[in-house]
N, C-alpha and C positions, 0 to 999 in steps of 0.2 A: 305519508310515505310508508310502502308495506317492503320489508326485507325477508330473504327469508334466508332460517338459519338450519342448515341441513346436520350440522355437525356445532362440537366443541370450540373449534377452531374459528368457524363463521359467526360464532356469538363473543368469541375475543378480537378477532377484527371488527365486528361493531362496537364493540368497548375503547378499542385504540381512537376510531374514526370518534366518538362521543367525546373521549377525554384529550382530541386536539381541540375540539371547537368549543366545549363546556369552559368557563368561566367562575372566578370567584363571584357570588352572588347569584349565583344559577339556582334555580328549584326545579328539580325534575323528579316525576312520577314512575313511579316501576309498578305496573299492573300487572294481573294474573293468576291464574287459577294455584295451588301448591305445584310446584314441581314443575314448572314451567318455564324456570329459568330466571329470575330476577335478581336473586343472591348472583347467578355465577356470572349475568352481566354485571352487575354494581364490583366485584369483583374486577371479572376487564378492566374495567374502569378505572378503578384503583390501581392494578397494577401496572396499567398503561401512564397514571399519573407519577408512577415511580413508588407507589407504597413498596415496601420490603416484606419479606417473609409471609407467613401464612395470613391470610383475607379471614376474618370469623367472622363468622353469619352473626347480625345481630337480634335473630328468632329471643334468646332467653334476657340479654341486655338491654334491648329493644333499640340500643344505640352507640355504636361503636362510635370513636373519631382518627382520623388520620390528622396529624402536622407534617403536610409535604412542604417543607419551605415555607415561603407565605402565604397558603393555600393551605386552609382547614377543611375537610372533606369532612361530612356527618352524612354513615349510613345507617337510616332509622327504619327499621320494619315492626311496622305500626297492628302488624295482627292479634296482636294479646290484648288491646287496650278494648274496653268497656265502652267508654263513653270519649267524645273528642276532649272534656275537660278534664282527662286525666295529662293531658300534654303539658298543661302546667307545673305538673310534679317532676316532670322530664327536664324541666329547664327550656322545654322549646324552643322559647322566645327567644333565650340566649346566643343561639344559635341563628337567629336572624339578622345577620351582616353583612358588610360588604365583602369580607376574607372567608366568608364557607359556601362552600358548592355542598348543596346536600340532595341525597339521595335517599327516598325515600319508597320503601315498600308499604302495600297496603293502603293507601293514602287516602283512601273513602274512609279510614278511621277519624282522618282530619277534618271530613269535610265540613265547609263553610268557613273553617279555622284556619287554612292554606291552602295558597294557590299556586300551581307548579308553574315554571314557564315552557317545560318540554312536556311530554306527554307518553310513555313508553309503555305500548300494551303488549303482552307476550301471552303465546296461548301454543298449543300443543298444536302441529300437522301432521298431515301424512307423510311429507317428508323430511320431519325435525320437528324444530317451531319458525314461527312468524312474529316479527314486531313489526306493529303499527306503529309511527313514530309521529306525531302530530305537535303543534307550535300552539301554545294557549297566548302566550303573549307573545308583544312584538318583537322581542329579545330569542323568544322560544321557536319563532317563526324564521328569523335569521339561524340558530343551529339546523333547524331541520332543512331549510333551505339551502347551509352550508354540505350538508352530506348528501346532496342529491349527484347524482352521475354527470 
């Protein structure tokens, strides 16, 4: 499914439409080149799930966490990391439960080590950007099926 997001505005309506249908135990990928948008959908995201006050990019922490309620949110942007087995030092693992929706930038840092169920590629257009939004699992195939028209 290809959206396209002309403006600021059109990438937080895809953030609200993402975080009705995203679930505790979701893994989703945020693709893309720098500056293409990925912090400020994960963002959406978050603030559409009710996060408070300001969103920090997790570029220098590598990994922010929201407690919205019962709902752990982990946004991980994985571009600084070397090797996928540095994720062990991150607590990765920990974070794989039923109570976290995590969000993850960069996620070919992971690869082999995690599997998303949604698939969020974001790339720069002519008129804004564009996400491709694609289902890896069967889980992943029901959200993106969920926000179709």
């Amino acid at each position: 499914m290809i959206v396209s997001l002309p403006d600021l505005g059109a990438t937080g309506r895809l953030g609200g439409a993402l975080a009705r249908v995203l679930r505790a135990g979701d893994q989703v990928a945020l693709r893309g080149d720098l500056g293409c948008g990925k912090t400020t959908l994960a963002g959406a995201i978050l603030t559409a799930l009710g996060a408070a006050g300001p969103i920090k990019s997790p570029t220098y922490t590598l990994i922010e966490e929201y407690e919205l309620g019962a709902l752990r949110v982990v946004h991980a942007d994985l571009y600084r990391l070397r090797a996928p087995a540095e994720l062990e030092g991150l607590g990765w693992w920990d974070y794989r439960d039923a109570r976290t929706l995590m969000l993850v930038e960069w996620p070919e840092r992971a690869e082999g080590l995690w599997r998303p169920d949604v698939d969020v590629s974001l790339a720069l257009a002519d008129d804004g950007r564009r996400a491709h939004l694609r289902g890896i699992s069967p889980r992943g195939d029901e959200v993106v099926d969920s926000l179709r028209p």
